[in-house]
PABAKE-542087 format. One line per field, with one value per residue: x, y, z of N, C-alpha, C in turn; residue number from 1. Coordinates in nm, 3 decimals, m for minus. Example, Ala and Ser with C-alpha at 12.3 -4.5 7.8 and 13.67 -1.06 7.14 Angstrom:
residues 2
nc1 <- 1.319|1.285
nc2 <- m0.569|m0.225
nc3 <- 0.780|0.708
cac1 <- 1.230|1.367
cac2 <- m0.450|m0.106
cac3 <- 0.780|0.714
cc1 <- 1.320|1.290
cc2 <- m0.330|0.003
cc3 <- 0.780|0.787
k <- 1|2
//
This chain:
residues 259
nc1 <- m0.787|m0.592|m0.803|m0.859|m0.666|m0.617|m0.810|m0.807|m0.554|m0.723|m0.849|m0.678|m0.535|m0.756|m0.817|m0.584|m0.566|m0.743|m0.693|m0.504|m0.441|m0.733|m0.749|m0.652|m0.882|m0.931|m0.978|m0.868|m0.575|m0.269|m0.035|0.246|0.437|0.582|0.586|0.745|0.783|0.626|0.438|0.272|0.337|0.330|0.395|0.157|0.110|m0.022|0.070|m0.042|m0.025|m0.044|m0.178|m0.108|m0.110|m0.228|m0.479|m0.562|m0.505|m0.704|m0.925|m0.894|m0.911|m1.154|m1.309|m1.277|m1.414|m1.196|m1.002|m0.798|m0.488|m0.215|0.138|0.444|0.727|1.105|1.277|1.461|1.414|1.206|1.125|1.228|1.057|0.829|0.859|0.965|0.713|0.616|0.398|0.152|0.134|0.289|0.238|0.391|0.526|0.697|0.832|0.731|0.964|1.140|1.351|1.233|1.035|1.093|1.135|0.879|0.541|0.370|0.146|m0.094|m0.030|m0.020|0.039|0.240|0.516|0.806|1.136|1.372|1.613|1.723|1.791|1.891|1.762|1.819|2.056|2.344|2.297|2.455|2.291|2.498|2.715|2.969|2.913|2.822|3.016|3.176|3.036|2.800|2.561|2.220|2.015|1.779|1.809|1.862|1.674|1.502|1.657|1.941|2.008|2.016|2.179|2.409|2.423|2.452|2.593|2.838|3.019|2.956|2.930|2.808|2.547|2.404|2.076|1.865|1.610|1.389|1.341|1.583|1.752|1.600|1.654|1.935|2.016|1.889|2.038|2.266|2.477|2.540|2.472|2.252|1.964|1.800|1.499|1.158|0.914|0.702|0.701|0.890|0.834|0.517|0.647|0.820|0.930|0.677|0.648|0.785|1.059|1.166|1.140|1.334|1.452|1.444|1.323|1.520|1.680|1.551|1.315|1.360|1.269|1.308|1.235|1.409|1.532|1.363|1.089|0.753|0.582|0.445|0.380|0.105|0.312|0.310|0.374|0.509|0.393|0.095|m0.107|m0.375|m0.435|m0.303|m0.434|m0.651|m0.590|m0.541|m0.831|m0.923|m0.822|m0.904|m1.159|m1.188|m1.102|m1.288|m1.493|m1.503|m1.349|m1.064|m1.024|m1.090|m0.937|m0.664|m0.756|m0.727|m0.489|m0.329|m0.257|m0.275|m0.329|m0.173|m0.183|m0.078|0.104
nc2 <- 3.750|3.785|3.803|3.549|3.399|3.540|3.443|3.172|3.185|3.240|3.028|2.805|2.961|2.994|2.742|2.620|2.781|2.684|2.464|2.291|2.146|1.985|1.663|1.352|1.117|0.798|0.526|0.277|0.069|0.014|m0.243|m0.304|m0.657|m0.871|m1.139|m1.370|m1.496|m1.689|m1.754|m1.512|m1.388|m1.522|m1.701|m1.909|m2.240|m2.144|m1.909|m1.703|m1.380|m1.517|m1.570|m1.464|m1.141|m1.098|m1.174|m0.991|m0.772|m0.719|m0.763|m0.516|m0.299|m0.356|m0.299|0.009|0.049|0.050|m0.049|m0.335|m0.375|m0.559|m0.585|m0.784|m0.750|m0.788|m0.842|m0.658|m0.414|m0.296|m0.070|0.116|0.098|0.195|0.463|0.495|0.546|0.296|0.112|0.226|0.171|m0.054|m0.384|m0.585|m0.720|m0.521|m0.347|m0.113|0.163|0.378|0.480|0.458|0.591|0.829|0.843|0.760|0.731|0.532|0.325|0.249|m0.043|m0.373|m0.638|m0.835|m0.972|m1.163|m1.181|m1.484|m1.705|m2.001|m2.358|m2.658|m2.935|m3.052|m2.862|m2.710|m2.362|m2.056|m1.759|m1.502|m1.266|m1.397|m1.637|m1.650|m1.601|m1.603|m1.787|m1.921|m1.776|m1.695|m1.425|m1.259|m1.020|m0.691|m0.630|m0.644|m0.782|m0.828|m0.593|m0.594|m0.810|m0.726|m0.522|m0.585|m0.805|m0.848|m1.002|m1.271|m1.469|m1.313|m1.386|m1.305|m1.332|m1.309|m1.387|m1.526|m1.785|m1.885|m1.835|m2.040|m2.275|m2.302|m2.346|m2.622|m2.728|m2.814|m2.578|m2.360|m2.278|m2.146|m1.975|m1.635|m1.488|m1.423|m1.488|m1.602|m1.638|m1.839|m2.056|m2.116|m2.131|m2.287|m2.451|m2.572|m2.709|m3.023|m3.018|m2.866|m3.042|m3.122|m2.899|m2.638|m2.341|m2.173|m2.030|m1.659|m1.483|m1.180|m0.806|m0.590|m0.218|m0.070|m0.200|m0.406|m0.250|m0.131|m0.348|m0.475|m0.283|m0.115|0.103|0.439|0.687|0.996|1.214|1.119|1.166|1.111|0.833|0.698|0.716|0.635|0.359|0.311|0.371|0.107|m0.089|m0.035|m0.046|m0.360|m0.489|m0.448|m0.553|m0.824|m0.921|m0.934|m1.111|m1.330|m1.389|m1.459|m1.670|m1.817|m1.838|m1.895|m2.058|m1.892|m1.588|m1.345|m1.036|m0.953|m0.747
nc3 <- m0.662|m0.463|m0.261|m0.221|m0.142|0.081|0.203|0.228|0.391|0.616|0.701|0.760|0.952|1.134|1.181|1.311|1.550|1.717|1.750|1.599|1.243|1.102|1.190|1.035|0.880|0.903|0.728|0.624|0.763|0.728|0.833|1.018|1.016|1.142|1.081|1.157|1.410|1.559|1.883|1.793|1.582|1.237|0.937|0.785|0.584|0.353|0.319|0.417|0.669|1.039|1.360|1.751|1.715|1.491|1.474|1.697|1.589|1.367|1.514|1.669|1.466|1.367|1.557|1.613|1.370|1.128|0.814|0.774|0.679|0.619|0.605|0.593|0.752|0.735|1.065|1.099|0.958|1.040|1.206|1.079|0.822|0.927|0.969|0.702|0.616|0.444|0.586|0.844|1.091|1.310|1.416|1.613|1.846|1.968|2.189|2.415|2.451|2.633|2.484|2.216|2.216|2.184|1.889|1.803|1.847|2.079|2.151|2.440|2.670|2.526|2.544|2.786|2.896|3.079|2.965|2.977|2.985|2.780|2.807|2.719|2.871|3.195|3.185|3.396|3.454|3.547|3.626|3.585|3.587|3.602|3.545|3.325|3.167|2.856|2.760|2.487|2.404|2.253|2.066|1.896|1.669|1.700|1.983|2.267|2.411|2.254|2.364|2.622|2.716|2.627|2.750|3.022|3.081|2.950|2.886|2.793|2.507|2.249|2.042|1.738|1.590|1.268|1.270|1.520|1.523|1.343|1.588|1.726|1.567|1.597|1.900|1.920|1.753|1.859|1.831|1.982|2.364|2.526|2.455|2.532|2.523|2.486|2.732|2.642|2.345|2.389|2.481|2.374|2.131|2.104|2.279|2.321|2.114|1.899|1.852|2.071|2.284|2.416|2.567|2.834|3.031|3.250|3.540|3.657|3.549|3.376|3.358|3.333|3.332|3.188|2.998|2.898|2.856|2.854|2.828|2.562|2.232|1.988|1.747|1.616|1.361|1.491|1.370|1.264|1.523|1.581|1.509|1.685|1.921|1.783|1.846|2.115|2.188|2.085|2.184|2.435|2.387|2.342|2.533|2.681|2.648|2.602|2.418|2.368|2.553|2.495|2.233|2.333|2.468|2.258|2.180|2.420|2.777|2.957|3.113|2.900|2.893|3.159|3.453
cac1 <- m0.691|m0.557|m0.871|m0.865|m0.530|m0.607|m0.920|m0.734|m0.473|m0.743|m0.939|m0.554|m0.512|m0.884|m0.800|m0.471|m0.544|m0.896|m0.582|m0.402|m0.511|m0.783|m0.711|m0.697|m0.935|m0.831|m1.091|m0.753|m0.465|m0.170|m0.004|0.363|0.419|0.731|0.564|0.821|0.768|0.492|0.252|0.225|0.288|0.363|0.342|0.086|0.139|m0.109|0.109|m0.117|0.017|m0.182|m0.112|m0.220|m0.159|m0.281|m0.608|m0.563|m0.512|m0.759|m1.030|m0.868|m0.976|m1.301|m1.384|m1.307|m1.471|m1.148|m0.947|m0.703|m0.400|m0.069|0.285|0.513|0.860|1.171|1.241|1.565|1.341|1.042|1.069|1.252|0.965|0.727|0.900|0.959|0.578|0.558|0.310|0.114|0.163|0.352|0.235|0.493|0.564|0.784|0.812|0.758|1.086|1.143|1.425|1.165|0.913|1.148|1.089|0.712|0.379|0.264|m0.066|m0.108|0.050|m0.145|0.074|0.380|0.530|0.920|1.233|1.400|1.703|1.601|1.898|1.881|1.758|1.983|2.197|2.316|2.325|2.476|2.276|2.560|2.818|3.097|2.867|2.780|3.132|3.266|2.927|2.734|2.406|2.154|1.878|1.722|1.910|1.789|1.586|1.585|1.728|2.026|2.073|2.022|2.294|2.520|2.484|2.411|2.658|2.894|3.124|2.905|2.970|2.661|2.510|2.257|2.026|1.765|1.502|1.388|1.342|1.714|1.763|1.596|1.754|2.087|2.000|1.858|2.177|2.408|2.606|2.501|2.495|2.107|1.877|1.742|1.398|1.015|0.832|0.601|0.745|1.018|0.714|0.458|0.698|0.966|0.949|0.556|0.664|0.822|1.164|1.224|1.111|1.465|1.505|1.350|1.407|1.652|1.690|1.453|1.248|1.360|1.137|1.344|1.187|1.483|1.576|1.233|1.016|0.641|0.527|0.443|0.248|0.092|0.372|0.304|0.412|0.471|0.275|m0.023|m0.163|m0.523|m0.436|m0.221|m0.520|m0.796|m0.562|m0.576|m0.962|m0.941|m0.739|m0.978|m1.335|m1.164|m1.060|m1.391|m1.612|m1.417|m1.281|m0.908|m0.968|m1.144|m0.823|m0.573|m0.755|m0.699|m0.309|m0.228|m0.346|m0.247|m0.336|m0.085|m0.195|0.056|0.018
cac2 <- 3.644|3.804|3.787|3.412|3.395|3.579|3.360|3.041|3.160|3.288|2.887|2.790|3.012|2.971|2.574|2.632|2.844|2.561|2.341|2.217|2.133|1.856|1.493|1.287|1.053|0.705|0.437|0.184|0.143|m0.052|m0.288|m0.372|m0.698|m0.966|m1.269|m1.480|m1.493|m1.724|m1.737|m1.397|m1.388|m1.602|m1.711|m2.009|m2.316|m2.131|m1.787|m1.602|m1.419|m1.519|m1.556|m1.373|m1.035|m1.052|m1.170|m0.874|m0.630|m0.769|m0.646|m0.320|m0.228|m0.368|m0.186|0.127|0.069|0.058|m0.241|m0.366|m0.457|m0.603|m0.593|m0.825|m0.661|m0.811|m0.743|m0.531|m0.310|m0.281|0.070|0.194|0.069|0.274|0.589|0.562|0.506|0.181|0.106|0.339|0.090|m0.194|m0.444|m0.682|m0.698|m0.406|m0.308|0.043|0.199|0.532|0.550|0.456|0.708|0.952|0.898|0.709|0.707|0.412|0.264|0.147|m0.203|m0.500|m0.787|m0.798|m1.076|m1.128|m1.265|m1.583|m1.759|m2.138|m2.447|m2.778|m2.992|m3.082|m2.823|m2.594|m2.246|m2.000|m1.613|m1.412|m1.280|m1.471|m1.757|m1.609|m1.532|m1.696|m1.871|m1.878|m1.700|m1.598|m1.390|m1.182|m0.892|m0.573|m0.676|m0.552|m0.879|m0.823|m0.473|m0.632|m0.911|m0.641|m0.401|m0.629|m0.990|m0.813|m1.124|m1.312|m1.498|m1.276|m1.476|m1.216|m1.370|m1.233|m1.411|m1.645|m1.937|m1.905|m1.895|m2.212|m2.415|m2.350|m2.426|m2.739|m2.793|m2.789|m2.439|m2.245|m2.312|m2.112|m1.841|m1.562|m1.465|m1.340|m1.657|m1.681|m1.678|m1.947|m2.198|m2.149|m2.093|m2.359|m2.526|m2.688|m2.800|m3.133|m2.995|m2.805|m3.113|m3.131|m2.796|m2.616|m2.250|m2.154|m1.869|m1.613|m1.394|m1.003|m0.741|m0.412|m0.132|m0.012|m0.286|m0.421|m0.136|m0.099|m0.470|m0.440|m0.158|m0.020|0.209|0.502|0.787|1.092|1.276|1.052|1.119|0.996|0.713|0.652|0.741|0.538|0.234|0.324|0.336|m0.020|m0.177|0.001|m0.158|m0.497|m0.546|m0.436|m0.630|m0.986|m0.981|m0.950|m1.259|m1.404|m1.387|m1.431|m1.790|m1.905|m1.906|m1.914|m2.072|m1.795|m1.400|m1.294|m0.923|m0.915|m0.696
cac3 <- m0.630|m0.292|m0.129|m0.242|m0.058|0.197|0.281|0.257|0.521|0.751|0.742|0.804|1.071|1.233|1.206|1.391|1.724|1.729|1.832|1.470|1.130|1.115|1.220|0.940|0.883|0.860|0.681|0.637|0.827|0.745|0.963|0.939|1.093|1.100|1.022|1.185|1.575|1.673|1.806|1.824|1.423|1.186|0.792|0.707|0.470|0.258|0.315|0.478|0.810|1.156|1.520|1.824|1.677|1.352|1.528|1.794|1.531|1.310|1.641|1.705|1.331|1.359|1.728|1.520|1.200|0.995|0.748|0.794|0.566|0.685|0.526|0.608|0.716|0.811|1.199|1.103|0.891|1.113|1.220|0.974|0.756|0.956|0.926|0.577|0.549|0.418|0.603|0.916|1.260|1.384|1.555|1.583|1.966|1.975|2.335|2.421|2.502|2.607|2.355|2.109|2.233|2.105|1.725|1.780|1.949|2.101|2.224|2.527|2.629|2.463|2.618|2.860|2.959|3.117|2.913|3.034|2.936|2.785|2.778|2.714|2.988|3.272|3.186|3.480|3.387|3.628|3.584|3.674|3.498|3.590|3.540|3.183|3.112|2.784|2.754|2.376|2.406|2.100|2.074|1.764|1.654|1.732|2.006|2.389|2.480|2.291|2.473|2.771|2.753|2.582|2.890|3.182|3.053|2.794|2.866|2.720|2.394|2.200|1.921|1.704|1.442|1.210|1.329|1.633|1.427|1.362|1.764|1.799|1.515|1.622|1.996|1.905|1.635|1.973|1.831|2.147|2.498|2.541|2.395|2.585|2.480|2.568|2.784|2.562|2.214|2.393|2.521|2.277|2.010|2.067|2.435|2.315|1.996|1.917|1.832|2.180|2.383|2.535|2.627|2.940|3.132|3.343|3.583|3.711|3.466|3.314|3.248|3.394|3.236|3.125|2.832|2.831|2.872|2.944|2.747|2.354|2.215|1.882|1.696|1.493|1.370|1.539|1.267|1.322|1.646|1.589|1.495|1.823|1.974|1.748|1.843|2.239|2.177|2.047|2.295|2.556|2.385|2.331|2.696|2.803|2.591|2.643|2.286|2.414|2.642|2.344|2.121|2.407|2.537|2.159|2.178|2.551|2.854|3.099|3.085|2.854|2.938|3.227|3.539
cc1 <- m0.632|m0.632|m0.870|m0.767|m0.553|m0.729|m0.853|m0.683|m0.545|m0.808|m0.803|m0.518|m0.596|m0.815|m0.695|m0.505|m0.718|m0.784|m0.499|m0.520|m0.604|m0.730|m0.718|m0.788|m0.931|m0.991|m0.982|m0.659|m0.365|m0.047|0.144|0.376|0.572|0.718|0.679|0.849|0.662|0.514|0.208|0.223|0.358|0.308|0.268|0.132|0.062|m0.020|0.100|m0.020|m0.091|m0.050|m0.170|m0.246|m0.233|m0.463|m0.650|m0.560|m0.644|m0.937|m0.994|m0.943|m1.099|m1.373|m1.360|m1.349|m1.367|m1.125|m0.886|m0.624|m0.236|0.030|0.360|0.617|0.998|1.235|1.359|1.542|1.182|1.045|1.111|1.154|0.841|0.750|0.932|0.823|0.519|0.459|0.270|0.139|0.252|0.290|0.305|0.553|0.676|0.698|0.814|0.863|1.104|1.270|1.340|1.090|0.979|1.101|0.960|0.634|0.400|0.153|m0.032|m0.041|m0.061|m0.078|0.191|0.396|0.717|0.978|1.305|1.445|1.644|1.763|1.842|1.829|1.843|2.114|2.181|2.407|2.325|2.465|2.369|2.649|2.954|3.041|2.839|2.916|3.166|3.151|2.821|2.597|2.373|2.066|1.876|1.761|1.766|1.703|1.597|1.653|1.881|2.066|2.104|2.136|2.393|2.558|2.489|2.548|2.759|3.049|3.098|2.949|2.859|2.685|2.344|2.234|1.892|1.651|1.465|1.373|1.424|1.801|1.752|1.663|1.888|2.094|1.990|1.939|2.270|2.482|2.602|2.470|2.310|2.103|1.814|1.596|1.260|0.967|0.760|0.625|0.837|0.910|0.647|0.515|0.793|0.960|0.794|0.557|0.736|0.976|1.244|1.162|1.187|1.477|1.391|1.398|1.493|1.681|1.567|1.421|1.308|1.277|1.175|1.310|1.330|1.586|1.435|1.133|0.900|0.548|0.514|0.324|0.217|0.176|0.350|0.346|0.376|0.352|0.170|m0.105|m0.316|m0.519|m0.359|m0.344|m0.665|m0.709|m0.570|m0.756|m0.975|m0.908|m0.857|m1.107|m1.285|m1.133|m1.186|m1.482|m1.566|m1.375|m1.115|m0.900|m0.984|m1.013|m0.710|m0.568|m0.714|m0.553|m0.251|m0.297|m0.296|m0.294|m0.187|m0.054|m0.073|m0.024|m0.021
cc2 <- 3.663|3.777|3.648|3.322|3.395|3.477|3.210|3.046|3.201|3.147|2.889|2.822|3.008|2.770|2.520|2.645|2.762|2.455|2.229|2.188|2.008|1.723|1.439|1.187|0.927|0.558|0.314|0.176|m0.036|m0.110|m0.366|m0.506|m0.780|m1.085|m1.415|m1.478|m1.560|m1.754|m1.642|m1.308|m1.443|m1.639|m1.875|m2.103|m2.218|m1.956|m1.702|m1.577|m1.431|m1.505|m1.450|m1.233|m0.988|m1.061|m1.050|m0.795|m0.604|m0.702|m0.537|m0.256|m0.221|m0.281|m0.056|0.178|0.079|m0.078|m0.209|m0.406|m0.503|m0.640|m0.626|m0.754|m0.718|m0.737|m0.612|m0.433|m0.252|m0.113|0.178|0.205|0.210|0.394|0.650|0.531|0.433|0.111|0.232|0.308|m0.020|m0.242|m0.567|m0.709|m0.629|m0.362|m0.201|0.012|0.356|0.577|0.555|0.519|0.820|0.957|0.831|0.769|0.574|0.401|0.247|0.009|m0.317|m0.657|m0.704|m0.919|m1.114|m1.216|m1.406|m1.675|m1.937|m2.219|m2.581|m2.878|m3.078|m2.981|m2.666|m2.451|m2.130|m1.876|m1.538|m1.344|m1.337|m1.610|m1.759|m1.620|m1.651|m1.793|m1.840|m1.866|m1.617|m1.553|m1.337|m1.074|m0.774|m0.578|m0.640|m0.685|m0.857|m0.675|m0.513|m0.732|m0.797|m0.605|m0.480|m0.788|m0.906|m0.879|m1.245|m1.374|m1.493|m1.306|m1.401|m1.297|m1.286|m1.288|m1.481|m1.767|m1.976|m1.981|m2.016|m2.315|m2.430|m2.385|m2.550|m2.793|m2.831|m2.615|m2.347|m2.297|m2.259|m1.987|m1.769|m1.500|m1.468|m1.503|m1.703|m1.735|m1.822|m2.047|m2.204|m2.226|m2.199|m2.464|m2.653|m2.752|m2.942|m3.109|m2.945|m2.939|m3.161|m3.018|m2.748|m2.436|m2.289|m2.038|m1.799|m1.534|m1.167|m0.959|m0.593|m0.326|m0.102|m0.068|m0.354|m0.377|m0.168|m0.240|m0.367|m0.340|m0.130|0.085|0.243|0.606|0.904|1.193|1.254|1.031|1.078|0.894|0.633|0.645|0.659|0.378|0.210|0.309|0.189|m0.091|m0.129|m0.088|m0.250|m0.581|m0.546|m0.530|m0.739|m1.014|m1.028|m1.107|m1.350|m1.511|m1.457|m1.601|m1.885|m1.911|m1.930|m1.955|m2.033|m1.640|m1.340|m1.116|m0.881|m0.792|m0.523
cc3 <- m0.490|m0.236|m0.123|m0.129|0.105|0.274|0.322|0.411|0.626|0.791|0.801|0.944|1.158|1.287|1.383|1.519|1.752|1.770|1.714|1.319|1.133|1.083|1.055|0.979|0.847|0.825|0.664|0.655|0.751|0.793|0.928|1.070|1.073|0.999|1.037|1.333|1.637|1.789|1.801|1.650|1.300|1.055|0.796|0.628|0.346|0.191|0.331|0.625|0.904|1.259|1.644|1.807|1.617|1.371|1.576|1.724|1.473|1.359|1.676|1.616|1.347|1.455|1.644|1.411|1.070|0.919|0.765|0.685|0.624|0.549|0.600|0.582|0.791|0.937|1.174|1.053|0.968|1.124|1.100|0.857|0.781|0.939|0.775|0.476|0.471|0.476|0.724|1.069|1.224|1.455|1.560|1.728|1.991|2.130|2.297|2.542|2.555|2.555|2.238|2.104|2.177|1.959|1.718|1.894|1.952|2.159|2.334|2.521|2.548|2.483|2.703|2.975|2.960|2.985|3.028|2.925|2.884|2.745|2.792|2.878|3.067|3.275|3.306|3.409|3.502|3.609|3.628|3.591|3.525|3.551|3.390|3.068|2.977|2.722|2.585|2.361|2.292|2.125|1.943|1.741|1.626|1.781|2.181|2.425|2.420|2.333|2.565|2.809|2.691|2.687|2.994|3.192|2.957|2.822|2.824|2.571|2.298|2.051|1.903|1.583|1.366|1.239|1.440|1.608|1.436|1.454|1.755|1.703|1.561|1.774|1.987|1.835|1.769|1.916|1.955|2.276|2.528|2.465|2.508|2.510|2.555|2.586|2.696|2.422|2.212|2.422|2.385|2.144|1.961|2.193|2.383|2.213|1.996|1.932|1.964|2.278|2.442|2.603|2.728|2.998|3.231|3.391|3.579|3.576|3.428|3.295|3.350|3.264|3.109|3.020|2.805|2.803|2.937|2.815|2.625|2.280|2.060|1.823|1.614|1.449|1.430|1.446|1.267|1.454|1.640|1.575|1.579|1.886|1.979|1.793|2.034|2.236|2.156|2.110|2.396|2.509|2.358|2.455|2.756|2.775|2.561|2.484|2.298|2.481|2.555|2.301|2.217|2.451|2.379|2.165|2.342|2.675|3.011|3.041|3.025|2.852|2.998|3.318|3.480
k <- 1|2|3|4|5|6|7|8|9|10|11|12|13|14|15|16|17|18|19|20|21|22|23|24|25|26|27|28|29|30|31|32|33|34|35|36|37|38|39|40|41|42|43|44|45|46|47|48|49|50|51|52|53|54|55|56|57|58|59|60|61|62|63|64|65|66|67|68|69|70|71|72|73|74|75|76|77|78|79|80|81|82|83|84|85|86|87|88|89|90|91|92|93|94|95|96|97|98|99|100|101|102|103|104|105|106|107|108|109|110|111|112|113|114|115|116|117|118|119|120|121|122|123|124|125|126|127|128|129|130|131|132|133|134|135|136|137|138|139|140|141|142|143|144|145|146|147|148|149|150|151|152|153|154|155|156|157|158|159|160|161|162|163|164|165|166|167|168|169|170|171|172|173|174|175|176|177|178|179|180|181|182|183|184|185|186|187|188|189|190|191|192|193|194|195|196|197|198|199|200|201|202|203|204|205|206|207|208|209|210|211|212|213|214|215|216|217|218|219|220|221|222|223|224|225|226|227|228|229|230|231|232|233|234|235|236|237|238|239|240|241|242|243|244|245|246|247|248|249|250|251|252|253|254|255|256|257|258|259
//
């Protein structure tokens, strides 16, 4: 029985100073997502989620040979989700942060594209903060935009909701003066529809690292580094082999990449 022991802890210990215990091996990964942010992801009449991630993820898997499964997670639970291993990634356009690099991995970027304030048309909207001051601005709670009007406007009259949907009904209700939010989720999402066909930007574009980070990335757990790794692989053969532009020309008709 000792030598039994003792053999165990010497694989253990050979494994180790070979550079850690073997990778896991991952045949299906599970993908936490929001399901309320198009076009980037969004629930179906039928109830299915789509949108440009669920596509984009959909080819990451495949370029690596795994499946895919997605779990819908509301956004105030997203990471917390991932950490308490409900599912294994995010892809939900979660910017990489380097506060968030503290408790994740991420991938590589896989979009990145600025924020920009959106108001009714005709209406002048003065970026400043005395121009901000007193003024009712929403974005999506827990989201870098509202960091960014916290720290940068925090005279502001900040209006957080649980989703961006939210945002735009109550813009379009009159309760708010504008929404701050990512270009694309505000055009695609709300500006090309029928409902936002009053409203328009306003003001120059955000995207300081340091509330928006380095565009939207793959998060996973620290514990999981292959699979940080098999999702950097995937992003790398999907860019090369025109699947990314593929996916990218079906919802948007600009390089949503970013520089």
């Amino acid at each position: 029985m000792k030598r039994i022991a003792l053999l165990a802890l010497t694989v253990v210990a050979l494994a180790i100073s070979a550079g850690g215990l073997a990778a896991k091996e991952w045949t299906k990964v599970r993908i936490g997502t929001e399901g309320a942010y198009p076009p980037f992801n969004y629930i179906d009449s039928n109830g299915q989620v789509q949108g440009f991630e669920i596509d984009l993820a959909q080819a990451m898997c495949a370029a690596v040979q795994v499946e895919c499964e997605f779990v819908v997670q509301d956004w105030d639970g997203i990471i917390p989700g991932l950490l308490a291993k409900k599912y294994d990634a995010i892809i939900a356009s979660l910017y990489i942060t380097d506060e968030r690099k503290e408790k994740m991995n991420f991938s590589q970027k896989y979009y990145q594209t600025p924020a920009r304030f959106v108001v009714p048309k005709g209406t002048t909207l003065d970026i400043s903060e005395q121009g901000l001051s007193g003024k009712s601005i929403a974005v999506q709670r827990g989201t870098a935009f509202e960091r960014f009007l916290r720290d940068t406007y925090p005279k502001v009259d900040l209006r957080v909701y649980a989703t961006q949907d939210e945002v735009n009904m109550d813009l379009v209700a009159g309760r708010i003066d504008a929404m701050l939010a990512d270009t694309v989720a505000a055009s695609e999402g709300f500006l090309n529809t029928p409902e936002g066909q009053g409203f328009e930007f306003v003001g120059p574009g955000f995207s300081d690292p340091k509330w928006f980070g380095y565009g939207a990335g793959v998060a996973t757990r620290k514990d999981d580094p292959e699979l940080n790794d098999m999702f950097n692989a995937a992003i790398d053969k999907i860019r090369a082999d025109g699947t990314y532009q593929q996916i990218s020309a079906k919802f948007f008709p600009f390089d949503v990449y970013g520089q």
